[in-house]
C-alpha positions in Angstrom: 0.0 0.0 0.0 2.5 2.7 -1.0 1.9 6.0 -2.7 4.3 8.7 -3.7 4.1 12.6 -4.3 2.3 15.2 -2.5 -1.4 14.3 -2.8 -1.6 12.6 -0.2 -0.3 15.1 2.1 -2.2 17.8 0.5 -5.2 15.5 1.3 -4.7 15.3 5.0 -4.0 19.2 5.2 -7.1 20.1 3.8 -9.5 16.9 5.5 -7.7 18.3 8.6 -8.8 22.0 7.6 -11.8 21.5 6.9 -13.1 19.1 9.9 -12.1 21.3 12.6 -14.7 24.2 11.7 -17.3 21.1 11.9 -20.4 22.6 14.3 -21.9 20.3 16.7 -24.5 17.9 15.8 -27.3 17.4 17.6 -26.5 15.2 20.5 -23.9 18.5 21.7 -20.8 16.1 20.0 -18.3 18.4 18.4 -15.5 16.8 16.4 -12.6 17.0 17.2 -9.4 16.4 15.3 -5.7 15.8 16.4 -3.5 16.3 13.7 -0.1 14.0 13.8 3.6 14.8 12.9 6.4 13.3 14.1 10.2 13.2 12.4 13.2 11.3 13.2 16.9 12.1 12.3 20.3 11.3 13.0 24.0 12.1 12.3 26.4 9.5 12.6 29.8 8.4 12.7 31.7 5.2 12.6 34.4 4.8 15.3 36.1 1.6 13.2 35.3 2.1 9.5 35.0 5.4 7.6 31.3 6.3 7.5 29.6 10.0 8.5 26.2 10.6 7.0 23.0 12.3 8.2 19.7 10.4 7.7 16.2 11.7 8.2 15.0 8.1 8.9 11.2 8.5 9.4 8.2 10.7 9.0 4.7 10.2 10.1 2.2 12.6 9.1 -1.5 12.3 9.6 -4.7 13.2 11.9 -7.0 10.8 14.2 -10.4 12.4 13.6 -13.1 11.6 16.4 -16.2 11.6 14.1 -18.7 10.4 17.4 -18.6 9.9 20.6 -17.7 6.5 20.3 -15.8 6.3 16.6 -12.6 7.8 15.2 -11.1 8.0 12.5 -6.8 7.4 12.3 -5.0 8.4 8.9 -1.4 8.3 9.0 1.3 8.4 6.4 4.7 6.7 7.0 7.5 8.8 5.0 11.0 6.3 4.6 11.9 3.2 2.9 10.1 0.3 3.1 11.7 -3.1 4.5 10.8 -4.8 1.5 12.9 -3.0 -0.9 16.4 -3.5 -1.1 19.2 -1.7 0.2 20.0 0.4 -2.8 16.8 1.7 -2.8 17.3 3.5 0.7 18.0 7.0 -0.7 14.7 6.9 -2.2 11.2 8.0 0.2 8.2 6.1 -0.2 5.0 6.9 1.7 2.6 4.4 2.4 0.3 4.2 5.1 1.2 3.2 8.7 -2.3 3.3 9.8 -5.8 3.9 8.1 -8.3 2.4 10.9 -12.0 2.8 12.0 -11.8 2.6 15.7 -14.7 2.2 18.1 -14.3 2.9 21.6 -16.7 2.8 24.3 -16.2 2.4 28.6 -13.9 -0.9 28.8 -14.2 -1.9 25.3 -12.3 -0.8 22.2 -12.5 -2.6 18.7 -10.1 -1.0 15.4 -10.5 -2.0 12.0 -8.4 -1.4 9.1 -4.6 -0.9 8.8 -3.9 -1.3 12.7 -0.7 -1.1 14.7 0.1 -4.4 16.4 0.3 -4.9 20.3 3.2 -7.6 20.2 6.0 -5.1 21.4 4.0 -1.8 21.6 4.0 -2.0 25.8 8.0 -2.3 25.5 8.0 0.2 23.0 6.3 2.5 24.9 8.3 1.7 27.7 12.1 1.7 26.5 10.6 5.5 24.5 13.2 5.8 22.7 12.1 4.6 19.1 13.8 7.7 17.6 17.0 6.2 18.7 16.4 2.4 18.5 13.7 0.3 17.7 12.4 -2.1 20.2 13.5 -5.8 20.2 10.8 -7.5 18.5 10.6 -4.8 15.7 14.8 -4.6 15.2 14.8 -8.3 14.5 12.2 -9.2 12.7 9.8 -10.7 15.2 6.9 -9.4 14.1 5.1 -6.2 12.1 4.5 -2.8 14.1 1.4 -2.6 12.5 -1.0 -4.8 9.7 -4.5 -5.0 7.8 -7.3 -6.5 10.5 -9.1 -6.3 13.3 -8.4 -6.0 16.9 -10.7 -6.0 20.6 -8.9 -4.8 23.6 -11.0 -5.0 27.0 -9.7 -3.1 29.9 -11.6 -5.7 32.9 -10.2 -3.9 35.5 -7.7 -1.5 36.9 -5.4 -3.9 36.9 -6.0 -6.4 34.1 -6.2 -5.6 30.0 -6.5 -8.3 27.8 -6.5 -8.1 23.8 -7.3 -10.2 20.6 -6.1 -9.4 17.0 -7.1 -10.8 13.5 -4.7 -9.5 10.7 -3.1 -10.8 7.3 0.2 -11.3 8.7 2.2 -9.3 6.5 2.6 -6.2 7.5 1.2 -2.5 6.6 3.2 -2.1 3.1 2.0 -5.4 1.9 -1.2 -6.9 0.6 -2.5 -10.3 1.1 -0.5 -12.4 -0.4 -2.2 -15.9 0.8 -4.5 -17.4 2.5 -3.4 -17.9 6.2 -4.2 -15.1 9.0 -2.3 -14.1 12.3 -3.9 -14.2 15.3 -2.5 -12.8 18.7 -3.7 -12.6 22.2 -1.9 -10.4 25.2 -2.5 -9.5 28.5 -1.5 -6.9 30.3 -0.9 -6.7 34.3 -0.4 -3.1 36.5 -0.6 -4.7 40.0 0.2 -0.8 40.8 1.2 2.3 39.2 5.2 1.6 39.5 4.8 -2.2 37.7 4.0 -3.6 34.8 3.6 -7.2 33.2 2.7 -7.8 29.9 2.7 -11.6 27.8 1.7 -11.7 24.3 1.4 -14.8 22.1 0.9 -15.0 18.4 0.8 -17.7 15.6 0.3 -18.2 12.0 0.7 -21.2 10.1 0.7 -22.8 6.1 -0.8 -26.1 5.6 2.5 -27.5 7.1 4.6 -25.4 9.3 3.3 -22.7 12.2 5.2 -19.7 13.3 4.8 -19.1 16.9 5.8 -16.2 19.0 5.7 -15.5 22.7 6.9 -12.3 24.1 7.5 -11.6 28.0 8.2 -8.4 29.4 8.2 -6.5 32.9 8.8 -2.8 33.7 8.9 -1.0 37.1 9.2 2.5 37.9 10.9 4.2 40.9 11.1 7.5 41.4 13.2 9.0 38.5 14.7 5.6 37.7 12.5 3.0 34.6 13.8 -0.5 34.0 12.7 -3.1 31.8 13.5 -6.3 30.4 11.7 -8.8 28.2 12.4 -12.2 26.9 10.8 -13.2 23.5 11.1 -16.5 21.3 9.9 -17.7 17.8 9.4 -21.1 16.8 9.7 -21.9 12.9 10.5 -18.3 11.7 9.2 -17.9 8.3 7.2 -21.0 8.6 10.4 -23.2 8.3 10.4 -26.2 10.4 13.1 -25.8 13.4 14.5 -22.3 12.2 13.4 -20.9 16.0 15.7 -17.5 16.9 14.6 -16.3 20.9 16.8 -13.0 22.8 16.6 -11.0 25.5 16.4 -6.9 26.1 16.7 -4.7 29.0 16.9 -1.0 29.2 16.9 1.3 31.9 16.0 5.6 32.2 16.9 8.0 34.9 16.0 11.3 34.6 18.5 13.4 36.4 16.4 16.8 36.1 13.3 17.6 33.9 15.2 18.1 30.8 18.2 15.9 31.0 18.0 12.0 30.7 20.8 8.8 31.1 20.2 5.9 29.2 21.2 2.6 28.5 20.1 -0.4 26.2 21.5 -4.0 25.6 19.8 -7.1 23.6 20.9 -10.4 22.7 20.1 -12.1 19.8 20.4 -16.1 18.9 19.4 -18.8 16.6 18.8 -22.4 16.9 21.7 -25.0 15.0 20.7 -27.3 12.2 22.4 -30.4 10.9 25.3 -30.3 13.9 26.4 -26.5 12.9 28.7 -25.0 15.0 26.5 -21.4 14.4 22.8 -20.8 14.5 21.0 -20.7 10.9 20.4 -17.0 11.5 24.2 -16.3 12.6 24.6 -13.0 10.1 22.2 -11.5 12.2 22.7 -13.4 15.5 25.0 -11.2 18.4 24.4 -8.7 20.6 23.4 -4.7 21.0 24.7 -2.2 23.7 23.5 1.4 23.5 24.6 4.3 25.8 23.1 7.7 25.6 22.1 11.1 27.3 19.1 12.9 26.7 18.2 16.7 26.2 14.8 17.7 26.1 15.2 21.8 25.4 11.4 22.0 24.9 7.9 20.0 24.6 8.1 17.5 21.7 11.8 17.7 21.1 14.4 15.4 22.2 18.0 15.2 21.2 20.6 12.2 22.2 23.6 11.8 21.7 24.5 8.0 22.5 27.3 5.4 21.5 26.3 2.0 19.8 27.8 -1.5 19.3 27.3 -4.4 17.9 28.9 -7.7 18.4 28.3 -10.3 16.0 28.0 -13.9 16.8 30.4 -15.3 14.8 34.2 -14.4 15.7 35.2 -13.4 12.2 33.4 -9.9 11.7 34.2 -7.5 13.6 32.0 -5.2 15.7 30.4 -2.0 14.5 30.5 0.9 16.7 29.4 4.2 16.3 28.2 7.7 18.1 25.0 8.6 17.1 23.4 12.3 17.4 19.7 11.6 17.3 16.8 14.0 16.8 13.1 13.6 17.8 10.4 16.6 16.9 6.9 16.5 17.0 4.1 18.9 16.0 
């Protein structure tokens, strides 16, 4: 589902324009519409190879339009370079949509329908908040899709307990059906108190012969000015190929040192299972680990700038490691 151009910006402006001199209708409901822009960006610079370049790696433009009291509209473009396409094609942007969804929310229910973002890694996302910088585990290697074509029902029973269900093709936002199987995954979500959070989420989808199944674990806790996390996740079959299971763990941790300034640290680790008495996993090029170090400045609302060292250590002993200092760039609208 890609487009190109200006259209569909120009679109948004004006639908955005025009639907906040809506009047109210007669039940006293005024719409109201949020209108969505967020960029990412980056300078960086290799510490063992010769590489500098600045990147603007993401854009997401759009509104989320609350048409009733109970429905919404969400409309948002994704401005980068698809994962499908190859490498070469990364200097080109492509803008397709990272959601398009009818949502319906009312008391403890909420059902969306349409291009939808996924829940497998959205609590840790949310959590580690640092996407501009590094994307959570699940979405850096190719666990799953941040968001898909379906449908989804999340039920808040209590305080403490959220549970969801989603229905979706399987193959991510920039992609059409390309078959007949479907995804299905199920979560629940736990926050015994305010300071602590559990969250499981397990999804499968299978061919006539092979199913891929996920499970994801993750717990966070907050103290004070301190956030830590970790999760553990593992896949069985990846790609629907019998045996070829890859499983790693992440934890993170936050402290804000003042209401503008922010430490930060990251690291993940990443394995594969071994076929056929290998001395490597089947997924060794992409099997190692992940540290990340960083401080935060947050000069005003909706801007954040880090400047933070990476590595990464592969698995095998033969390539080395890539390290580099980053100087990332979050701004919102």
């Amino acid at each position: 589902m890609k487009t190109s151009g200006f259209l569909p910006v120009i679109l948004l402006l004006t639908r955005t324009i025009t639907g906040i001199a809506q009047p109210a209708d007669s039940s006293g409901f005024v719409q109201k519409i949020d209108f969505i822009g967020t960029v990412f960006s980056h300078f960086r610079t290799s510490l063992n190879a010769d590489e500098t370049a600045f990147d603007v790696t993401r854009a997401y433009l759009g509104f989320d339009s609350h048409i009733s009291r109970y429905f919404s509209v969400v409309l948002i473009l994704d401005i980068g370079s698809p994962e499908d396409l190859s490498e070469s094609s990364g200097i080109k942007r492509y803008a397709f949509f990272k959601n398009a969804a009818l949502k319906y929310k009312k008391d403890q229910l909420a059902i969306n329908f349409g291009i939808i973002d996924m829940l497998q890694f959205k609590v840790q996302e949310k959590f580690w908040a640092h996407r501009y910088i590094y994307k959570s585990f699940l979405d850096e290697y190719r666990f799953g899709s941040s968001a898909d074509i379906g449908a989804q029902a999340i039920y808040r029973f209590n305080d403490r307990i959220t549970g969801d269900l989603t229905f979706s093709n399987g193959e991510g936002s920039s992609k059409l059906q390309i078959d007949n199987f479907y995804k299905t995954g199920i979560g629940i979500s736990l926050t015994p108190s305010k300071k602590i959070i559990f969250r499981t989420y397990y999804s499968f989808i299978g061919t006539k012969d092979v199913f891929q199944n996920t499970i994801s674990l993750f717990a966070g806790c907050t103290f004070q000015n301190l956030q830590a996390g970790g999760e553990f996740n593992y896949q069985f079959n990846t790609d629907h190929k019998k045996d070829r299971d890859k499983w790693g763990y992440s934890a993170y941790a936050l402290y804000n040192f003042s209401k503008k300034w922010q430490v930060f640290g990251r690291w993940d680790w990443l394995t594969s299972s071994k076929l056929n008495g290998n001395i490597y996993g089947w997924n060794y090029t992409h099997d190692g680990s992940s540290l990340i170090l960083g401080i935060q400045f947050s000069p005003v609302t909706k801007v954040n700038i880090a400047l933070d060292y990476r590595d990464w250590y592969p698995y095998p002993q033969n390539p080395k490691n890539n390290s580099f200092v980053f100087l990332n760039l979050e701004y919102k609208i």
